[in-house]
VEXPA-248786 format. One record per residue: residue in one letter; z, x, y of N, C-alpha, C, O in turn. Coordinates in steps of 0.2 Angstrom, whole numbers, padded with zeros to 4 digits, always signed. Each point is the difference from the previous one (the first is absolute). Layout:
N
aZXYZXYZXYZXY ...
***
This chain:
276
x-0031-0012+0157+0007-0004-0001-0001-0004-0006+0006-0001-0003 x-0012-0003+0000-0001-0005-0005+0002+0005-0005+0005-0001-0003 x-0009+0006+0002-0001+0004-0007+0008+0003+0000+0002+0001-0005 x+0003+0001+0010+0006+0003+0000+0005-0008-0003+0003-0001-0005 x-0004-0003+0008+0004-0006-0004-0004-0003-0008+0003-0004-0004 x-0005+0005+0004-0003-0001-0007+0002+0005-0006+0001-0001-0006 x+0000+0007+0010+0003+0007-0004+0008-0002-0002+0002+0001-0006 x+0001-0003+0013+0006+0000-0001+0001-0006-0006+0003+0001-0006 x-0005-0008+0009-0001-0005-0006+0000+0001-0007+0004-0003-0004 x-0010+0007+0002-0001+0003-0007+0007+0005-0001+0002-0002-0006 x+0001+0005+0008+0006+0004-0003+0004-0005-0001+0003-0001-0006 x-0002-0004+0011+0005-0006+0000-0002-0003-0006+0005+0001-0004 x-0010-0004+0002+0000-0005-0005-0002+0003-0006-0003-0003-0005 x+0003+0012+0004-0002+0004-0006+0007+0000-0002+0001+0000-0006 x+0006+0000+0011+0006+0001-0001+0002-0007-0004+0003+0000-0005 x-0004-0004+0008+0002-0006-0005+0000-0001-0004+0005-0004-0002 x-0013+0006+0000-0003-0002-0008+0002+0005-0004-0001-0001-0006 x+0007+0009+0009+0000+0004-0003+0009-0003-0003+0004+0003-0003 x-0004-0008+0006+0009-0002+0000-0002-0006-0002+0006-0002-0002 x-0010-0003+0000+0000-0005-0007-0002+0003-0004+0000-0004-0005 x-0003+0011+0004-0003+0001-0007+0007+0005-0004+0003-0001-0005 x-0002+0006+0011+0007+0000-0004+0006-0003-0003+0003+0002-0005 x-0002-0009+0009+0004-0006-0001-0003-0001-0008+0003+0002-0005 x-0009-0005+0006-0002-0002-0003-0001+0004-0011-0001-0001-0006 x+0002+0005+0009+0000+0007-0008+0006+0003-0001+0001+0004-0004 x+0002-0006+0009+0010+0002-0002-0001-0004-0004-0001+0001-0006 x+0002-0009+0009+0002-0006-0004-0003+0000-0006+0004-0002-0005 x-0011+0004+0004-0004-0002-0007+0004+0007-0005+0000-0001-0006 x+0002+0007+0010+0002+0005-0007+0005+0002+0000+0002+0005-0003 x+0000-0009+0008+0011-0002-0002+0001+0007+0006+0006+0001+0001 x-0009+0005+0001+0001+0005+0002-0006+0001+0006-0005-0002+0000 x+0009+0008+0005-0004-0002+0004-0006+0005+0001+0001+0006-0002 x-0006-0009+0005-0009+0001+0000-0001+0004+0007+0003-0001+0005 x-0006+0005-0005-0001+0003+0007-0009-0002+0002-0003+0004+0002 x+0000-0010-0003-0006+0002-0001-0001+0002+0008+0003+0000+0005 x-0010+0001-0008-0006+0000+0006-0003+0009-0002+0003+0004-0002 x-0009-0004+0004-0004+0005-0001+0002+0006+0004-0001+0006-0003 x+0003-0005+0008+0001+0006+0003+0007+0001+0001+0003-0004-0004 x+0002+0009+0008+0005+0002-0001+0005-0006+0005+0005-0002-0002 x-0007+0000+0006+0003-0004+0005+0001-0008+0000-0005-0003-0003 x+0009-0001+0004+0002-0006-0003-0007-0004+0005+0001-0001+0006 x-0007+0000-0009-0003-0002+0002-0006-0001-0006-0001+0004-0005 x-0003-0009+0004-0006-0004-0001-0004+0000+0002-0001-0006+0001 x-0004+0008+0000-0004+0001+0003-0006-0006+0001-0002-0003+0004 x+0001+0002-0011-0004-0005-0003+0000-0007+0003-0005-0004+0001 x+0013+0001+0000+0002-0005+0005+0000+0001+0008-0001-0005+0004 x+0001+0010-0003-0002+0000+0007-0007-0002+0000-0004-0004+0003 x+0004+0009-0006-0011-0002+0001-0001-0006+0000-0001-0003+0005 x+0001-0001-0010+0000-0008-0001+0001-0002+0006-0005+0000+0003 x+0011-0001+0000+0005-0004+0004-0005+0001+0006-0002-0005+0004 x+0001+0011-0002-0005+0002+0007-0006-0002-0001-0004-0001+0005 x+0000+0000-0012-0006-0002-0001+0000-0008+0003-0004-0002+0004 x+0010-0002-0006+0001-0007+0001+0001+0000+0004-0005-0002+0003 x+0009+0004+0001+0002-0001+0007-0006+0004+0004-0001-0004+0005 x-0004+0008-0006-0006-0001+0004-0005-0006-0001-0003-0003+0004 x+0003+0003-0012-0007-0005+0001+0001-0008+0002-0004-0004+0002 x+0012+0003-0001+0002-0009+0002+0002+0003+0007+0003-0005+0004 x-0004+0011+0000-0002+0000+0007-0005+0001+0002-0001+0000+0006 x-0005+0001-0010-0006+0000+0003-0004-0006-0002-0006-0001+0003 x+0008-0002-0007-0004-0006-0004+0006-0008+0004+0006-0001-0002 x-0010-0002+0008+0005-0006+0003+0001-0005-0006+0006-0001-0001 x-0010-0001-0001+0002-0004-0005+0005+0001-0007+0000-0003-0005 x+0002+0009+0006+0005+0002-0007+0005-0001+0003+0003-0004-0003 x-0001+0005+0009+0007-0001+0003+0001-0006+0004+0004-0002+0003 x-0009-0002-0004+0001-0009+0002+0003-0004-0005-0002-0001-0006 x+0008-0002+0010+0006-0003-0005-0006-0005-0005+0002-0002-0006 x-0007+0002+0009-0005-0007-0005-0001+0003-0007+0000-0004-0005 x-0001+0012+0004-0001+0004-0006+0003-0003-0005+0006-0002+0001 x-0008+0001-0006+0003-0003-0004+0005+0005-0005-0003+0005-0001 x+0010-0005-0003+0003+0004-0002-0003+0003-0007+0000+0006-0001 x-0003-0009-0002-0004+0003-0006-0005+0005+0002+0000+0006-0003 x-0006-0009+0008-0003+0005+0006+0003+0008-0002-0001+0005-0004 x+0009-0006+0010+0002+0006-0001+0004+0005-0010+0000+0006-0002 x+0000-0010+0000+0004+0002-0006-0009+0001-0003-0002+0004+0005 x-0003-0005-0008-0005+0002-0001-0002+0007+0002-0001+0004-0004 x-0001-0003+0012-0001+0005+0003+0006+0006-0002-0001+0006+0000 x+0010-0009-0002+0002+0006+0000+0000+0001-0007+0004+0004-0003 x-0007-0008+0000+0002+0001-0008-0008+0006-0001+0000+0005-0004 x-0003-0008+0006-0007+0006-0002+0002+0008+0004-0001+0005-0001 x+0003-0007+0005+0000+0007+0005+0006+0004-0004+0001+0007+0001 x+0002-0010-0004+0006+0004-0002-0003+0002-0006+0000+0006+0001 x-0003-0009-0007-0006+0004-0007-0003+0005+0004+0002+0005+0001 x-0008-0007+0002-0003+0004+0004+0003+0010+0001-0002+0006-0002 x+0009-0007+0008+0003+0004+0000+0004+0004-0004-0001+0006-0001 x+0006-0011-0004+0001+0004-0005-0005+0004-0006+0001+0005-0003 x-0006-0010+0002-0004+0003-0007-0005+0008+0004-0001+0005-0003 x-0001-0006+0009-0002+0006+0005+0004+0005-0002-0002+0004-0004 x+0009-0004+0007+0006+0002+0000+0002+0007-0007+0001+0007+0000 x-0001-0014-0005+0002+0002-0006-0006+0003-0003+0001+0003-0006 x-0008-0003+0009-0006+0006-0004+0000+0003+0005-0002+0003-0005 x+0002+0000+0009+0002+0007+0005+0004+0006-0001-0002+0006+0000 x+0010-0011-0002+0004+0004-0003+0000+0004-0006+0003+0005-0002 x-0009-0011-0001+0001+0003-0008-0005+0005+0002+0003+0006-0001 x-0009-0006+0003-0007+0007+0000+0004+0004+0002-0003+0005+0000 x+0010-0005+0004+0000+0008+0005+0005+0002-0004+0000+0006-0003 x+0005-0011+0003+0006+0004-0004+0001+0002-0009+0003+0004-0003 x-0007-0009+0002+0000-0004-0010+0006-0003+0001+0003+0003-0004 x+0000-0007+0006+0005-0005-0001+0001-0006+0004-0001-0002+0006 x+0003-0002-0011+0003-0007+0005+0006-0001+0000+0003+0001-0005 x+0000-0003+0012+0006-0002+0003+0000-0006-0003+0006-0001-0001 x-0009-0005-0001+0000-0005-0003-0006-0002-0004-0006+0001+0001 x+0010-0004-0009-0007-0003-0004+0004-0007-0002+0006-0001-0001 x-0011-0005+0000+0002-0006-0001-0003+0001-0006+0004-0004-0004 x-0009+0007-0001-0001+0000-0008+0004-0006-0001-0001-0005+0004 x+0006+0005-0008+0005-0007+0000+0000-0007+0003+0003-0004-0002 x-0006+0005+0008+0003-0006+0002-0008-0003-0002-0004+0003-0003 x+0004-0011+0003-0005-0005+0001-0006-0002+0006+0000-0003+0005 x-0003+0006-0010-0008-0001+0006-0002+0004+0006-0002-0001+0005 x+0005+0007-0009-0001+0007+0004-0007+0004+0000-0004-0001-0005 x+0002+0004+0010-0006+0004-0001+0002+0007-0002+0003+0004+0004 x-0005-0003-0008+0001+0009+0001+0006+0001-0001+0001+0005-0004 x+0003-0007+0006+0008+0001-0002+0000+0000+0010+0006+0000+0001 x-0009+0000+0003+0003+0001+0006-0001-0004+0004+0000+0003+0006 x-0001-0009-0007+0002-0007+0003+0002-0005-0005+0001+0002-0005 x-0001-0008+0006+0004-0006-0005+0000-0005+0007+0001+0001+0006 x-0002-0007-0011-0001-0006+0005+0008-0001+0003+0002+0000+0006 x+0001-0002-0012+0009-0001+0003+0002+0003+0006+0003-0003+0004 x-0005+0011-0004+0003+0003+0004-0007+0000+0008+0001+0000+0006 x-0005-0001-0010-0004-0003+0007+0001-0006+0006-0001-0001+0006 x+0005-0003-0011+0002-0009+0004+0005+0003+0004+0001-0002+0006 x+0003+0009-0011+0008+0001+0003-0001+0001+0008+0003-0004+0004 x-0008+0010-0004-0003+0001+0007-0003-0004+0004+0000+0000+0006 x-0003-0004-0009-0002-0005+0004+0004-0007+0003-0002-0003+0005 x+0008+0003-0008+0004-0004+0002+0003+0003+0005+0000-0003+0005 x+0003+0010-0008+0003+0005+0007-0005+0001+0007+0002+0002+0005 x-0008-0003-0006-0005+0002+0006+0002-0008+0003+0004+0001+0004 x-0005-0008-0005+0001-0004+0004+0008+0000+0004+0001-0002+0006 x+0003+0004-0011+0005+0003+0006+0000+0005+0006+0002-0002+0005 x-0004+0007-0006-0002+0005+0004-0004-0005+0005+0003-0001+0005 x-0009-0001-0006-0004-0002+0005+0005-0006+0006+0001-0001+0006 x+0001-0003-0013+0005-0005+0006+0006+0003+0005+0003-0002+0005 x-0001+0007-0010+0008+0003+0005+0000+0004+0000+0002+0002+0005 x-0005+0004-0009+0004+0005+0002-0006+0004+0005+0000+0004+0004 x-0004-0006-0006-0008+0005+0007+0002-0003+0008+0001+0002+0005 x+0001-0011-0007+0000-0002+0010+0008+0002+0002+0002-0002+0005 x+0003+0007-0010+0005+0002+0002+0000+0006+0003+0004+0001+0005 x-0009+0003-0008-0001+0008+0004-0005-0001+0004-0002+0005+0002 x-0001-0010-0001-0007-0002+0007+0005-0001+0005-0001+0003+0005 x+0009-0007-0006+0003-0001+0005+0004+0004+0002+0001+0000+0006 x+0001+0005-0010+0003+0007+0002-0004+0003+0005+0003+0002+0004 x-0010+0000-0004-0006+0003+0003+0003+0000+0008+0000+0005+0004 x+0001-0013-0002-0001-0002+0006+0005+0002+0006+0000-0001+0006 x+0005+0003-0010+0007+0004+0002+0000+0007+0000+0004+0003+0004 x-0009+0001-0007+0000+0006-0003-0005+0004+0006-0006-0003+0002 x+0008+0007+0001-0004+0005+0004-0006+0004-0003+0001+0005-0003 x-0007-0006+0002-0006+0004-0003+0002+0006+0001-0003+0003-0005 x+0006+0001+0009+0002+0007-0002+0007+0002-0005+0004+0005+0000 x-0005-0011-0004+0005+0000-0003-0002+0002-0008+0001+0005-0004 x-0005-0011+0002-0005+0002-0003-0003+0007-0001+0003+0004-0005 x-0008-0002+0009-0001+0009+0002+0003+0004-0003-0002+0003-0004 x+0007-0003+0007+0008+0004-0003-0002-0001-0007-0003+0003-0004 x+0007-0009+0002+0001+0000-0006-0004+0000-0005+0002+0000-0006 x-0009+0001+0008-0005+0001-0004+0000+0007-0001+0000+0002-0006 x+0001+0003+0010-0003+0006-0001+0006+0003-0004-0001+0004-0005 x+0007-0007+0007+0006+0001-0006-0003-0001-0005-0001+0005-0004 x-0002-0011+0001+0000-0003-0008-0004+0006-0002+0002+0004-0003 x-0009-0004+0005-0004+0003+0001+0000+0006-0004-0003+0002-0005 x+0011+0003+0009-0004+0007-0002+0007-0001-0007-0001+0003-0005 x+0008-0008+0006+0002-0002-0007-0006-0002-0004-0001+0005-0004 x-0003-0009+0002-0002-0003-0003-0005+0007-0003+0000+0001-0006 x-0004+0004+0011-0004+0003-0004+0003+0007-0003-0004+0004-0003 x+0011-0004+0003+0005+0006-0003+0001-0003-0006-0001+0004-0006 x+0004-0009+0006+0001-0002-0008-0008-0003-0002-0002+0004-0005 x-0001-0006+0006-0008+0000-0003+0000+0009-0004-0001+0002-0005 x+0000+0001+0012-0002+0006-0003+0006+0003-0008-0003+0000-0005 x+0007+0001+0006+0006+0002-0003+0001-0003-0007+0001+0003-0006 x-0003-0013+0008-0002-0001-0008-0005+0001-0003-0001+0001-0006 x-0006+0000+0012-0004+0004-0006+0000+0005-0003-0003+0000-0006 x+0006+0007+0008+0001+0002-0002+0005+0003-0008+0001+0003-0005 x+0002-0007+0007+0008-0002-0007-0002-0004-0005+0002+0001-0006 x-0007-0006+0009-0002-0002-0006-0008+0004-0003-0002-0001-0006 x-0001+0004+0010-0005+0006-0003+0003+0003-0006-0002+0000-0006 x+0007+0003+0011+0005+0006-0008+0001-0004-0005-0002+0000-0006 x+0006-0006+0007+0002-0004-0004-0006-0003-0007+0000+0000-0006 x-0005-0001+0009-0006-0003-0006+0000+0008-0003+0001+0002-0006 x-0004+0002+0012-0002+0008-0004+0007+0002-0008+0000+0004-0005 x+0006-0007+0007+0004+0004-0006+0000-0005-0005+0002+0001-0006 x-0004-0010+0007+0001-0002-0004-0005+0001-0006+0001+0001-0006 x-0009+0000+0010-0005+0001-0004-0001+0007-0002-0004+0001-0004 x+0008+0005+0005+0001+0006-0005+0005-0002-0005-0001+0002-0006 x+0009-0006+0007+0002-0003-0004-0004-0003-0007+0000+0003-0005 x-0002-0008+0007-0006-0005-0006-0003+0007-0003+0001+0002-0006 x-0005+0002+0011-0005+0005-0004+0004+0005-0005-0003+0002-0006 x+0010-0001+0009+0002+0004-0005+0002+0001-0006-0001+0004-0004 x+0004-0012+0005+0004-0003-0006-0006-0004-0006+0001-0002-0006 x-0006+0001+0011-0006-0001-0006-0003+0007-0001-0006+0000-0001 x+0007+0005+0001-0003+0009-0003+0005-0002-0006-0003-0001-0005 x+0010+0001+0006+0002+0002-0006+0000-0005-0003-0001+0001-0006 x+0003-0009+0009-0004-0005-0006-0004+0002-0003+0002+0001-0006 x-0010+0000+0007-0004+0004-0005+0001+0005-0003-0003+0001-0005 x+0005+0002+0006+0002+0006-0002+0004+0000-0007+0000+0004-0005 x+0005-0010+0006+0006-0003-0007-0006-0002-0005-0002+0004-0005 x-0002-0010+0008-0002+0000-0004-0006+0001-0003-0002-0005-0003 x-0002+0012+0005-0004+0004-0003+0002+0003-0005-0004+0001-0004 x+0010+0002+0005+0006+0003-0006+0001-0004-0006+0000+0001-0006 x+0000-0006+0010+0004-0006-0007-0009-0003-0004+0000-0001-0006 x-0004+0001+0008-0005-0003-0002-0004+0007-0005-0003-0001-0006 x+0003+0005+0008-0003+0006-0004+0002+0000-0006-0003+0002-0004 x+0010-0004+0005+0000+0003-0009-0002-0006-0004+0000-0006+0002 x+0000+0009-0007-0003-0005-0007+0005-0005-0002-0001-0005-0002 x+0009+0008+0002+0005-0007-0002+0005+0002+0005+0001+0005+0003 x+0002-0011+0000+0005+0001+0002+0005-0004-0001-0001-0006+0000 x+0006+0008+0000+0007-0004-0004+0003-0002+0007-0001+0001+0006 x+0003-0006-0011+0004-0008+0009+0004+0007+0005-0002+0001+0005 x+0006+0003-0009+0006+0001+0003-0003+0006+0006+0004+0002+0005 x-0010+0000-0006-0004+0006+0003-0001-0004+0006+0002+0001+0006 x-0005-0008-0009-0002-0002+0007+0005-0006+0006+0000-0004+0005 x+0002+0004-0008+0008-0004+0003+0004+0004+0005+0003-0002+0005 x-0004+0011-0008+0002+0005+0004-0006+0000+0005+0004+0002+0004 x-0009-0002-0002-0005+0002+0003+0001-0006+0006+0000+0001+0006 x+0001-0009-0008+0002-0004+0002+0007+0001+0007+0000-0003+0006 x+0004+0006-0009+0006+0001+0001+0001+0006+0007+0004+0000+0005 x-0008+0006-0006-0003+0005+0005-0004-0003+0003+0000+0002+0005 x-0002-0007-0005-0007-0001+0005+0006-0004+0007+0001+0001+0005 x+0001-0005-0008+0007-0005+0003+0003+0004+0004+0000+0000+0006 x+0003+0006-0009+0005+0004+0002-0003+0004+0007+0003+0001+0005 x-0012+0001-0005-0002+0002+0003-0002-0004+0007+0000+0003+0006 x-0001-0009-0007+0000-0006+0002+0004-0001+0006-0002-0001+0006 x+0008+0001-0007+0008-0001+0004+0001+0006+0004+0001-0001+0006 x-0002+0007-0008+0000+0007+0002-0003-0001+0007+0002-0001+0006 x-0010+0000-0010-0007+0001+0008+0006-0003+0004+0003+0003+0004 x-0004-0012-0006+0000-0005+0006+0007+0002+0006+0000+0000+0006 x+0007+0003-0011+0006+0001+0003-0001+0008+0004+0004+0001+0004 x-0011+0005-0006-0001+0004+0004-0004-0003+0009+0001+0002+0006 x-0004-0007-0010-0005+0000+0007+0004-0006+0005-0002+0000+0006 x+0006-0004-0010+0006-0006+0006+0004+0005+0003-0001+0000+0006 x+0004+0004-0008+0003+0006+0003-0003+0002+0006+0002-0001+0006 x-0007+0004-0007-0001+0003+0008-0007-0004+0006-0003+0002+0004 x+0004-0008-0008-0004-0007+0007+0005+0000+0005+0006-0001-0001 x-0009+0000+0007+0004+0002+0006+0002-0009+0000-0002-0004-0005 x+0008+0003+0011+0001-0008+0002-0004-0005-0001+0000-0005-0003 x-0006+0007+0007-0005-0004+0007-0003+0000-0010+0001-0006-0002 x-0004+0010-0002-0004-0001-0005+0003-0002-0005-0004-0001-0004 x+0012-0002+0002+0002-0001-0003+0000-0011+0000-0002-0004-0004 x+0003+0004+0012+0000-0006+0002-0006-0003+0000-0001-0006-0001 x-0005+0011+0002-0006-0003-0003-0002-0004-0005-0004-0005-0001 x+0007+0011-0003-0003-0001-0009+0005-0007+0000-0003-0005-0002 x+0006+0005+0003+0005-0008-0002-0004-0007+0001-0001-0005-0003 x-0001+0009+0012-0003-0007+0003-0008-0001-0005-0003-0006-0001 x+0000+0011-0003-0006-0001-0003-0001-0005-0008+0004+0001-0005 x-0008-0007+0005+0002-0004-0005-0005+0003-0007+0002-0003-0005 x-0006+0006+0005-0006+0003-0004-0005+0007+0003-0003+0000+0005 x+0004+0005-0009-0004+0005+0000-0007-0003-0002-0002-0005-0004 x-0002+0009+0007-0006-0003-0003-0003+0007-0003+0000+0005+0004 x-0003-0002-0011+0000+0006-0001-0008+0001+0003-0003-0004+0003 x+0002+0010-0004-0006+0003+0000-0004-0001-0008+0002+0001-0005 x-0009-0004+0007-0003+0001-0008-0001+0006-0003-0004+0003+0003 x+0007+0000-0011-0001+0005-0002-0008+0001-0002-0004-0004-0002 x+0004+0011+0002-0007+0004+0001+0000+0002-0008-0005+0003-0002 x+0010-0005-0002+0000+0001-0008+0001-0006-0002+0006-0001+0001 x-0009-0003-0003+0002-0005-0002+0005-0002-0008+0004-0005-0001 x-0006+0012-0003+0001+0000-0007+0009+0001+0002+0004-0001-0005 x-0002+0005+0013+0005+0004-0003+0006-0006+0002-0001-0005+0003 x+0007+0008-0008+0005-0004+0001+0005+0000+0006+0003+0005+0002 x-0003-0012+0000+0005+0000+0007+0003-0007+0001-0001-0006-0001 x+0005+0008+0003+0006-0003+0001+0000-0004+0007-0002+0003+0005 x+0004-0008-0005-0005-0006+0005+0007+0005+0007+0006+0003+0000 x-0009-0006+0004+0004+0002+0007+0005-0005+0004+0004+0000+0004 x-0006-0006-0007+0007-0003+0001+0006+0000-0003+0005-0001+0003 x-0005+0002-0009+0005+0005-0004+0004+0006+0003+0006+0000+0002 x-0011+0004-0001+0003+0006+0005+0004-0002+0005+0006+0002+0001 x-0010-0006+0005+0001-0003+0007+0008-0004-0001+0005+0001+0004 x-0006-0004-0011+0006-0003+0001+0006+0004-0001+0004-0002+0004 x-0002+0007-0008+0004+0005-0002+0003+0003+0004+0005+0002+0001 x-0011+0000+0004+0002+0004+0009+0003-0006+0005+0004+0001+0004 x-0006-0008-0006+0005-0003+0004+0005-0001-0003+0004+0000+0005 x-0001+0000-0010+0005-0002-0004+0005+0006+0001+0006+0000-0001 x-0008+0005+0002+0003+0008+0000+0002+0000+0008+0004+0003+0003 x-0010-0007+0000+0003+0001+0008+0005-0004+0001+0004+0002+0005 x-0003-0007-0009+0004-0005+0004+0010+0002-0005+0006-0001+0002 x-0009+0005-0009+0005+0003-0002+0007+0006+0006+0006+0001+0000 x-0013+0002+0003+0002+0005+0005+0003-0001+0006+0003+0004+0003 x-0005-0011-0001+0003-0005+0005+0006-0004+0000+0003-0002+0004 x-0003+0001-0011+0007-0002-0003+0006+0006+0001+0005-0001+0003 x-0006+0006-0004+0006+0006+0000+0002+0003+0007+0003+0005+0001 x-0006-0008+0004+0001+0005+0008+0004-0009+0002+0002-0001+0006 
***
């Protein structure tokens, strides 16, 4: 029954973090954000958190004694939050090549996938959580039937692992076309400019033209392969903030960075979601 209420709680407060972060990225890009990793308006990353705290200040008496001091807790939730997100953010990168978030930009970031500011943020929000919103669903508990839980875990359960599966797979295809994408579009890159390099003189206007083709080819790829990405992989690619590429096995040949790319298929996605 412990582990079925714990399930449900994690959907509950994966759903939350999935409805502040969208709040949250509508408002910052004037437009709205579908985030979160899998297909389902859920977070997963905030659940986990949220149950991690809400077990360790129920197994540990002294975290949940009014004596605790409030710093106490904002420390504990401000590393647990680095901790999980920078885990988080190197997991997804080795399986997928991509980040759903990078701070590069921000100040006193690691790696680009933590940043102090946004660490306090969390940390501030965990001293809330711990004070109101964890003894809010503790209080729910006592009212609620254990076979209710039960139920509703095995619901989440087999929802939970249909979109897990569904997005792994959407987003498999998805990596697979962007990196034939990249490889493509860097063959004929090299290939222009092996043309243009061989000959002994070449006049601007030759190579202005060669410039101009490669563009043209450019637009073509990206508007063939936005074209036939299904929904589920369309909203992914939205949700992802950096491809991360594969290191080239030719170092000399010419290539065209993949965030260039990456960005053209979102901009082409969101051109095609403007017209429906």
């Amino acid at each position: 029954m412990v582990i079925a209420q714990y399930f449900v709680e994690f959907i509950f407060y994966s759903f939350l973090g999935w409805v502040w972060e969208s709040i949250y990225c509508s408002a910052k890009e004037k437009k709205w954000a579908d985030r979160g990793f899998l297909f389902g308006p859920i977070c997963p990353i905030y659940g986990s958190c949220v149950v991690a705290t809400s077990a360790l200040f129920s197994a540990l008496d002294f975290l949940s004694s009014p004596d605790f001091p409030i710093w106490g807790i904002f420390i504990i939730c401000y590393l647990g939050s680095a901790v999980a997100e920078y885990a988080t953010s190197w997991v997804l990168e080795k399986r997928f090549h991509a980040r759903w978030w990078d701070y590069s930009t921000m100040p006193l970031n690691l790696n680009g996938r933590i940043c102090v500011p946004v660490s306090i943020a969390f940390g501030l929000a965990g001293v809330a959580i711990v004070k109101y919103l964890i003894p809010a669903v503790e209080g729910i508990h006592s009212v609620v039937n254990p076979s209710v839980y039960e139920v509703l875990a095995i619901i989440f359960a087999m929802i939970f692992g249909a979109d897990y599966a569904l997005t792994e797979a959407s987003l498999s295809a998805l990596l697979k076309d962007v990196e034939k994408m990249h490889e493509e579009f860097n063959l004929k890159a090299q290939q222009s400019y092996e043309k243009v390099a061989s000959a002994p003189k070449m006049i601007e206007q030759k190579i202005q033209e060669e410039k101009e083709q490669a563009e043209m080819r450019h637009n073509q790829l990206v508007k063939a392969y936005a074209d036939r990405l299904s929904l589920n992989q369309k909203r992914i690619l939205l949700g992802i903030k950096k491809f991360i590429p594969k290191k080239p096995e030719n170092l000399e040949e010419v290539r065209i960075p993949l965030g260039n790319m990456t960005a053209a298929l979102s901009e082409r996605v969101r051109e095609l979601r403007k017209r429906k």
